[in-house]
MITITI-353530 format. One record per residue (C-alpha): x, y, z; residue in one letter. Coordinates in steps of 0.05 Angstrom, whole numbers, plus 5000, padded with zeros to 4 digits. Layout:
<atoms>
<atom px="X" py="Y" pz="Z" r="a"/>
...
</atoms>
This chain:
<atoms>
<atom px="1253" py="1482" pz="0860" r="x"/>
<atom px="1306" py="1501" pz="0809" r="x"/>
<atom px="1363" py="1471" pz="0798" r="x"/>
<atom px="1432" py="1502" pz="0790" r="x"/>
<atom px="1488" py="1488" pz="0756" r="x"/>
<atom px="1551" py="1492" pz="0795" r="x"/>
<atom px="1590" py="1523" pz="0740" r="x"/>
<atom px="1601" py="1589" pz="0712" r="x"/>
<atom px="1574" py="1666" pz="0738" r="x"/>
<atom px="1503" py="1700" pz="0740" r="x"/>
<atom px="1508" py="1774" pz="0746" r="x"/>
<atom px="1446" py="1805" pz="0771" r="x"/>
<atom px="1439" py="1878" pz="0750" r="x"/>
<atom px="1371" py="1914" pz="0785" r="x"/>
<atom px="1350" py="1975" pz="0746" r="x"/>
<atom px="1309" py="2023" pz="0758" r="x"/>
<atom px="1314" py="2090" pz="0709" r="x"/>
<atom px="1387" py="2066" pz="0681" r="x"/>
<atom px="1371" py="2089" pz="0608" r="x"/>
<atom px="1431" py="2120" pz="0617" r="x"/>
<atom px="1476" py="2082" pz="0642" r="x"/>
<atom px="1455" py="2008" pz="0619" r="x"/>
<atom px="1482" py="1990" pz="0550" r="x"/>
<atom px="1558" py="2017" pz="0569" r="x"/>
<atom px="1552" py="1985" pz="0630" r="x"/>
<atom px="1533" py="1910" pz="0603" r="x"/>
<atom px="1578" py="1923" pz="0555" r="x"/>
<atom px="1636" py="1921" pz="0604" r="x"/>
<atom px="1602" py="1864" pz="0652" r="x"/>
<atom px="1604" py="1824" pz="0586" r="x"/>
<atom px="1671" py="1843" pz="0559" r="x"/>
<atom px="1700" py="1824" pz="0629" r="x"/>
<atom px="1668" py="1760" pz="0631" r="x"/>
<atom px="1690" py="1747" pz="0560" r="x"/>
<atom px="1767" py="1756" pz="0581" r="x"/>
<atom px="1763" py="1716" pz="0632" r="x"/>
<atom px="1739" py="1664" pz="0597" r="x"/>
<atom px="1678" py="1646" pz="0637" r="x"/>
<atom px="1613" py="1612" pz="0634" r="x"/>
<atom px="1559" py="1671" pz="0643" r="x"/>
<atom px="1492" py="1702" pz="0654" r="x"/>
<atom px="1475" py="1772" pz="0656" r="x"/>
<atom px="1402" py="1786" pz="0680" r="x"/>
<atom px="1378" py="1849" pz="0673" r="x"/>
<atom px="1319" py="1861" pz="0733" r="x"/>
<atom px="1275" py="1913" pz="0708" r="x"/>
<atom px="1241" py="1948" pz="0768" r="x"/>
<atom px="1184" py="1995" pz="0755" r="x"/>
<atom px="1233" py="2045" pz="0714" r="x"/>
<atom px="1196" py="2102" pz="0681" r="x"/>
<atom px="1242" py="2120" pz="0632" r="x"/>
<atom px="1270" py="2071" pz="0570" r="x"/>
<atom px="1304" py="2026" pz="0614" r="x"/>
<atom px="1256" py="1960" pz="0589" r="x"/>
<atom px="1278" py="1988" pz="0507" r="x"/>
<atom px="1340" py="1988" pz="0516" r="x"/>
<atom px="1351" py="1926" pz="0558" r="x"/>
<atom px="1306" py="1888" pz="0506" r="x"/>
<atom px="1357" py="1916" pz="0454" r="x"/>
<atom px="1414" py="1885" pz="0486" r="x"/>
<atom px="1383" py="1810" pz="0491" r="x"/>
<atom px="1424" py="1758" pz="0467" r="x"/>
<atom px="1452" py="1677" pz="0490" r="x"/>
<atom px="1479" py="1711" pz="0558" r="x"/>
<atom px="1440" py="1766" pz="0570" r="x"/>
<atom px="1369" py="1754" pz="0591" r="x"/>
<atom px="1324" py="1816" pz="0614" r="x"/>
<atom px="1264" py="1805" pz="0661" r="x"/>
<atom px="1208" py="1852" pz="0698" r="x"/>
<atom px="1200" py="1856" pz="0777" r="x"/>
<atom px="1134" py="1895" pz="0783" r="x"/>
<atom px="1130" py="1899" pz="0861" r="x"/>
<atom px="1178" py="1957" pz="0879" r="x"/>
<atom px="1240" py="1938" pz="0910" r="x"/>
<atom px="1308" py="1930" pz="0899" r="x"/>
<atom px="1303" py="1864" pz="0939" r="x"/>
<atom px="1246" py="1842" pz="0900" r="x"/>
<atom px="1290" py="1856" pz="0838" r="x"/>
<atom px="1348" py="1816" pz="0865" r="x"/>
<atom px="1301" py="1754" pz="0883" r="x"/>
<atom px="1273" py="1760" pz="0816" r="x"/>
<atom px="1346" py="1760" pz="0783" r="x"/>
<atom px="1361" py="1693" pz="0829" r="x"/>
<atom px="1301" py="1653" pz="0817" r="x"/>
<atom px="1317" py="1664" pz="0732" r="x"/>
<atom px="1398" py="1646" pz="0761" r="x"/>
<atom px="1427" py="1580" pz="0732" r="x"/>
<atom px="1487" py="1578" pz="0768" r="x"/>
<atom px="1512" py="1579" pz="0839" r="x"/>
<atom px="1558" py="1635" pz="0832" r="x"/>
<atom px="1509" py="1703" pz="0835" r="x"/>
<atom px="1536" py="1771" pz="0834" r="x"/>
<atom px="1506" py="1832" pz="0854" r="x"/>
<atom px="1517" py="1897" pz="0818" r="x"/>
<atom px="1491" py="1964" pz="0813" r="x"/>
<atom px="1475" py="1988" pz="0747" r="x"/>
<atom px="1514" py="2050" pz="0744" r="x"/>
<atom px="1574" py="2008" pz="0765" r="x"/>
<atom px="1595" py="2055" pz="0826" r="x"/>
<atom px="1631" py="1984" pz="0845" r="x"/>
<atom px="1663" py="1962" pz="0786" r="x"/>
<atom px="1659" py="1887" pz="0753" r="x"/>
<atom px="1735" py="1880" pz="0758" r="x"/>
<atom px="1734" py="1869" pz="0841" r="x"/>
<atom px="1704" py="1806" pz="0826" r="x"/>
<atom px="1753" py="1758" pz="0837" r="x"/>
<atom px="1757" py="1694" pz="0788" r="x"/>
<atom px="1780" py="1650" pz="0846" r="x"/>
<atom px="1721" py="1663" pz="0889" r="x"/>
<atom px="1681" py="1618" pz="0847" r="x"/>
<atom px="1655" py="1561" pz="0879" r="x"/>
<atom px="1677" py="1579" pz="0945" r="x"/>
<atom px="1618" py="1544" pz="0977" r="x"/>
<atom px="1571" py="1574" pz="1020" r="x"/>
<atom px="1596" py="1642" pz="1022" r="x"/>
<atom px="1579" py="1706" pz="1019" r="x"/>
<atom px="1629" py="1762" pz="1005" r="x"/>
<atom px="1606" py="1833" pz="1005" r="x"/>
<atom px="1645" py="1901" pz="0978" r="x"/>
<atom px="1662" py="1948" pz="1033" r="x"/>
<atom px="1675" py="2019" pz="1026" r="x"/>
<atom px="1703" py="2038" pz="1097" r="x"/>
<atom px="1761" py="1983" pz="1079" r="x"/>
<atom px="1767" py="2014" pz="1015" r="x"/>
<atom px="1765" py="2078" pz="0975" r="x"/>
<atom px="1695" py="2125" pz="0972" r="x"/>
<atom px="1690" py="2179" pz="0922" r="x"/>
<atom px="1648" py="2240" pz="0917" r="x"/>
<atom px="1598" py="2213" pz="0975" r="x"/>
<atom px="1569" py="2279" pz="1008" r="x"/>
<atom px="1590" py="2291" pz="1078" r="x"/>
<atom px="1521" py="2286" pz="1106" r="x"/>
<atom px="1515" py="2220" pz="1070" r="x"/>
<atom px="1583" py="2191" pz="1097" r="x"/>
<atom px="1552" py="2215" pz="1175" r="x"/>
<atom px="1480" py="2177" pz="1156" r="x"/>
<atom px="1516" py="2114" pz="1134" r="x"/>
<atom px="1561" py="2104" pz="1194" r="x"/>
<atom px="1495" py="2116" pz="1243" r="x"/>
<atom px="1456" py="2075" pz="1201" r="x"/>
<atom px="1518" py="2018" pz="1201" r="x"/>
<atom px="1528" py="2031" pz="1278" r="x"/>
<atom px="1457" py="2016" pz="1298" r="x"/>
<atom px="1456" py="1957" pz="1251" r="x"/>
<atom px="1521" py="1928" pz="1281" r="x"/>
<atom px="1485" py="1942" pz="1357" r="x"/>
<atom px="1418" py="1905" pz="1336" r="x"/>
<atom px="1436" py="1851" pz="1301" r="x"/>
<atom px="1503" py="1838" pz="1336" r="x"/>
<atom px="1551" py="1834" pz="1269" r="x"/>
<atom px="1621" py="1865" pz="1258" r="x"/>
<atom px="1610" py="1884" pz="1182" r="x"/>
<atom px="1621" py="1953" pz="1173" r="x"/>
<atom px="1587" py="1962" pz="1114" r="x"/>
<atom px="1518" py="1918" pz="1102" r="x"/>
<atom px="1493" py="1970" pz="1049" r="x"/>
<atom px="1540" py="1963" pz="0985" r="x"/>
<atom px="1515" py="1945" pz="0922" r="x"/>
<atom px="1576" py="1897" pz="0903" r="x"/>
<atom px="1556" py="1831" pz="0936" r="x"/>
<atom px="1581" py="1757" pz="0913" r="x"/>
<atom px="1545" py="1690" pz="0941" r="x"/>
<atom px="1573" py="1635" pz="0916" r="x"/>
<atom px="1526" py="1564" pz="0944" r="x"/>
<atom px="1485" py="1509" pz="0929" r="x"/>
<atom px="1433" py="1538" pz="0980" r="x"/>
<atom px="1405" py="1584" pz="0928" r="x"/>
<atom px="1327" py="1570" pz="0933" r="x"/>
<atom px="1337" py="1571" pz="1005" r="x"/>
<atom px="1352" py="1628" pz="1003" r="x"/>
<atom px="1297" py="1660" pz="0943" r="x"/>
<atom px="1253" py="1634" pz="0993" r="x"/>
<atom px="1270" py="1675" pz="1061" r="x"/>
<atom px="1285" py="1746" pz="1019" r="x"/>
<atom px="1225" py="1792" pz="1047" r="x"/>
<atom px="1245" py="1850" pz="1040" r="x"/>
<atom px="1250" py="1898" pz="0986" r="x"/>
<atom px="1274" py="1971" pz="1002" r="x"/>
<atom px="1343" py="1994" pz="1030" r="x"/>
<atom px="1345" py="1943" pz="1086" r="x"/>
<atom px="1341" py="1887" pz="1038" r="x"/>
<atom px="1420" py="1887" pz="1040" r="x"/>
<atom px="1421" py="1862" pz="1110" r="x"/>
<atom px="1362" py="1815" pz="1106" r="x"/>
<atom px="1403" py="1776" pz="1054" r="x"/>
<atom px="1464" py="1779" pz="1100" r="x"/>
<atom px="1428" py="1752" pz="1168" r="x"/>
<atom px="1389" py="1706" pz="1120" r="x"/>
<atom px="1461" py="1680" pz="1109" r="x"/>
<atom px="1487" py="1675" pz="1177" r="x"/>
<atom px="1436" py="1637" pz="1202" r="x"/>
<atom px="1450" py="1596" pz="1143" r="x"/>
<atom px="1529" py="1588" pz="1174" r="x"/>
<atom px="1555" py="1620" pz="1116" r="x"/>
<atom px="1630" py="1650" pz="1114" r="x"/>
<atom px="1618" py="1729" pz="1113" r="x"/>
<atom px="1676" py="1766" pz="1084" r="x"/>
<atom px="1691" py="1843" pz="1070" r="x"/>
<atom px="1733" py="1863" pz="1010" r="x"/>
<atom px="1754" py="1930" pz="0996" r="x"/>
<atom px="1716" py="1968" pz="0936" r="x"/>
<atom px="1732" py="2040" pz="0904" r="x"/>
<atom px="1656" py="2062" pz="0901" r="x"/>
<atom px="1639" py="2126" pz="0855" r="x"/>
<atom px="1582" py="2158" pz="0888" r="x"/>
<atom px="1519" py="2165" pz="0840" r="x"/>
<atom px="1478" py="2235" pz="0846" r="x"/>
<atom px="1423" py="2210" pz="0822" r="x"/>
<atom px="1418" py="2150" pz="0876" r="x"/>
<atom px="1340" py="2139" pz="0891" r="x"/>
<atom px="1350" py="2140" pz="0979" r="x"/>
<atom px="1321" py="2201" pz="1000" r="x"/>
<atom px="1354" py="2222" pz="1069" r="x"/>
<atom px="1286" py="2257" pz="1091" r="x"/>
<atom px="1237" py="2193" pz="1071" r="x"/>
<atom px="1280" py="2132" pz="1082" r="x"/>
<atom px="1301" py="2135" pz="1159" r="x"/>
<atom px="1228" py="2127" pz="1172" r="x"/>
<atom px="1228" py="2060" pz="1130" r="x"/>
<atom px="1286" py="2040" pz="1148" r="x"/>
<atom px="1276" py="2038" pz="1223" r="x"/>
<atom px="1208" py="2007" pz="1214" r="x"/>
<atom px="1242" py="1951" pz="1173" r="x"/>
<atom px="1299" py="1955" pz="1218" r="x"/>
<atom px="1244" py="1930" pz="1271" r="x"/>
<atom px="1214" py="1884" pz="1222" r="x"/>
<atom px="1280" py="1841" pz="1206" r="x"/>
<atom px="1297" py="1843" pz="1282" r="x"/>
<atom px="1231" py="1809" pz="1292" r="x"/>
<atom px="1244" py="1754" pz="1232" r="x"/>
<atom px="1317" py="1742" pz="1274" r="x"/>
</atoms>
């Protein structure tokens, strides 16, 4: 069991083909962190990429960045593989193109025990998203909300922020690793009596986002039926 210090901020940043995108975007997760004046960890979560994701993050190594490798495809995997290498209680949750920027991470939700607090795009503002995407979310949320009897409107954004000392509890019940992973970590929390909160985001909507609208549904309703199962 690890052990976590109660101080400071992990930021877990999954990757998979980010060559692109990675060094500007620790960059600015550091630079942040650094004018706030916080105590931090960046982990880099390598996961499968096939491009030069793994050089570049090894390039950009130093006292608070630390890159690892999640070999079992997932971005759940990737996430449970950024927490167990966490040494703080504060973990946040951020996609590596930053289509939810660092700065809606709030300094005074650290330490705020026991909760989790997840970016919502429905309370705030969503750019660029393609109309057929917008109509597949809002199913996808509606069926979720039906099944699983929650009020959040949007389980599937990449900005989430858990701040607890229940950490390897929770490494430990994380199962899943594709698209429903998002709402296994949030039932994982309720049934851990966590306070679930929405903030607003402005989310930039990535073209080159890895869900495939013809493949996924079938996944996601056979995980759908999975989690339902676990709760």
């Amino acid at each position: 069991m690890t052990t976590f210090n109660s101080q400071g901020l992990n930021i877990i940043v999954p990757c998979f083909n980010e060559q692109d995108n990675l060094q500007t975007t620790i960059k600015k997760i550091k630079d942040w962190c650094i004018l706030k004046n916080l105590e931090f960890q960046i982990i880099i979560v390598n996961n499968n990429s096939t491009d030069k994701t793994e050089e570049v993050a090894q390039r950009l190594v130093d006292k608070n960045i630390l890159f690892v490798n999640e070999k079992k495809k997932g971005k759940g995997f990737a996430v449970k593989k950024g927490m167990m290498n966490a040494k703080y209680n504060n973990v946040l949750i951020i996609d590596a193109d930053l289509s939810t920027d660092i700065d809606h991470l709030k300094v005074d939700w650290l330490n705020t025990y026991n909760s989790l607090i997840i970016g919502s795009r429905p309370l705030g503002v969503e750019i660029g998203t393609p109309f057929i995407r917008r109509v597949y979310g809002k199913v996808l949320n509606y069926l979720i909300r039906i099944i699983f009897s929650i009020e959040i409107k949007d389980t599937q954004c990449g900005f989430k922020f858990l701040s607890t000392n229940k950490l390897n509890e929770i490494i430990n019940e994380i199962e899943f690793g594709g698209f429903i992973y998002d709402l296994d970590l949030i039932m994982i929390c309720k049934k851990l009596k966590f306070k679930i909160i929405e903030t607003p985001v402005n989310y930039k909507f990535d073209e080159n986002s890895s869900v495939s609208l013809i493949r996924d549904p079938f996944l996601i309703i056979k995980d759908l039926i999975k989690l339902k199962k676990k709760f």
